[in-house]
C-alpha positions in Angstrom: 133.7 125.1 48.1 132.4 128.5 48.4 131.8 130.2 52.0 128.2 130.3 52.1 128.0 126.1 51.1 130.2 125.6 53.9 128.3 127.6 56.2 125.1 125.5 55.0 126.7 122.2 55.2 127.8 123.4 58.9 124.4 124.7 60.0 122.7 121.2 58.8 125.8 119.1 60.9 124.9 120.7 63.6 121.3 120.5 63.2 121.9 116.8 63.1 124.5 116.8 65.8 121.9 118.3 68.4 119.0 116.2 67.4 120.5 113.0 67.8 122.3 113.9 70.7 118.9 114.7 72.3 116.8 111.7 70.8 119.5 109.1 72.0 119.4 111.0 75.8 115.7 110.7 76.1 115.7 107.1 74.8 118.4 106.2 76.8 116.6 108.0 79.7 113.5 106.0 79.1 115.1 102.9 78.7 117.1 103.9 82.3 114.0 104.5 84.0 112.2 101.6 83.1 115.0 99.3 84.2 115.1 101.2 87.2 111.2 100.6 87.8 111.3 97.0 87.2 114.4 96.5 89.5 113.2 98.2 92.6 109.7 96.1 91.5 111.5 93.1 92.0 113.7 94.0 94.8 112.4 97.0 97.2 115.8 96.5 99.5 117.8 97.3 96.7 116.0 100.7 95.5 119.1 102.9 97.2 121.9 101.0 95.6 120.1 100.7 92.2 118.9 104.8 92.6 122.7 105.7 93.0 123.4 103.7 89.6 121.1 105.5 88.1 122.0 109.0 89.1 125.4 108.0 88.1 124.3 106.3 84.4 121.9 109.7 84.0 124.7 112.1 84.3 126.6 110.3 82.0 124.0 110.4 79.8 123.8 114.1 79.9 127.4 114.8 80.0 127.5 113.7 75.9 124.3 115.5 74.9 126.5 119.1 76.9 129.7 117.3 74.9 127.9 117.4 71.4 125.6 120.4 72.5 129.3 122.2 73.0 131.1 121.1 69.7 127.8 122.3 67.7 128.3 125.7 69.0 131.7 125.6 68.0 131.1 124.8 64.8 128.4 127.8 64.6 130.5 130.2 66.1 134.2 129.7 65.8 134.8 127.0 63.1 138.0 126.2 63.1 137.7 125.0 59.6 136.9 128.3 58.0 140.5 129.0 57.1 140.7 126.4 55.3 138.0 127.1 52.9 138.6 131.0 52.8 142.4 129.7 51.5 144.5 131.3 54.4 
């Protein structure tokens, strides 16, 4: 495989790698918030437990789109791969 494939096939992994990370964030987000919504609906007493769940399930969710968001800019920046394919 010559270098500039590789650096194409790693440009359009990590194009892929960030946009999924971000779509499934804001869905999970939207689907967090709802749920939220409809739980302090039915039970108003409840709304501080159920807000600190939330908080809790929302950093979560953005500690894996920073985890992906990371390993993309290693792969732009310092592949650790790109011996292999120069042959050393």
């Amino acid at each position: 495989m010559e270098l500039a494939s590789f650096y194409g096939s790693t440009q359009i992994a990590v194009a892929i790698l960030i946009g999924l990370g971000a779509l499934g964030t804001a869905i999970g987000f939207g689907i967090l918030g709802g749920r939220f919504l409809e739980g302090s609906a039915r039970q108003p007493e409840m709304i501080p437990t159920l807000q600190v769940k939330m908080f809790i399930v929302a950093g979560l969710l953005d500690a894996f789109t920073a985890i992906a968001t990371a390993i993309a800019v290693l792969l732009l920046y310092a592949n650790p791969l790109i011996g292999a394919v120069q042959g050393g």
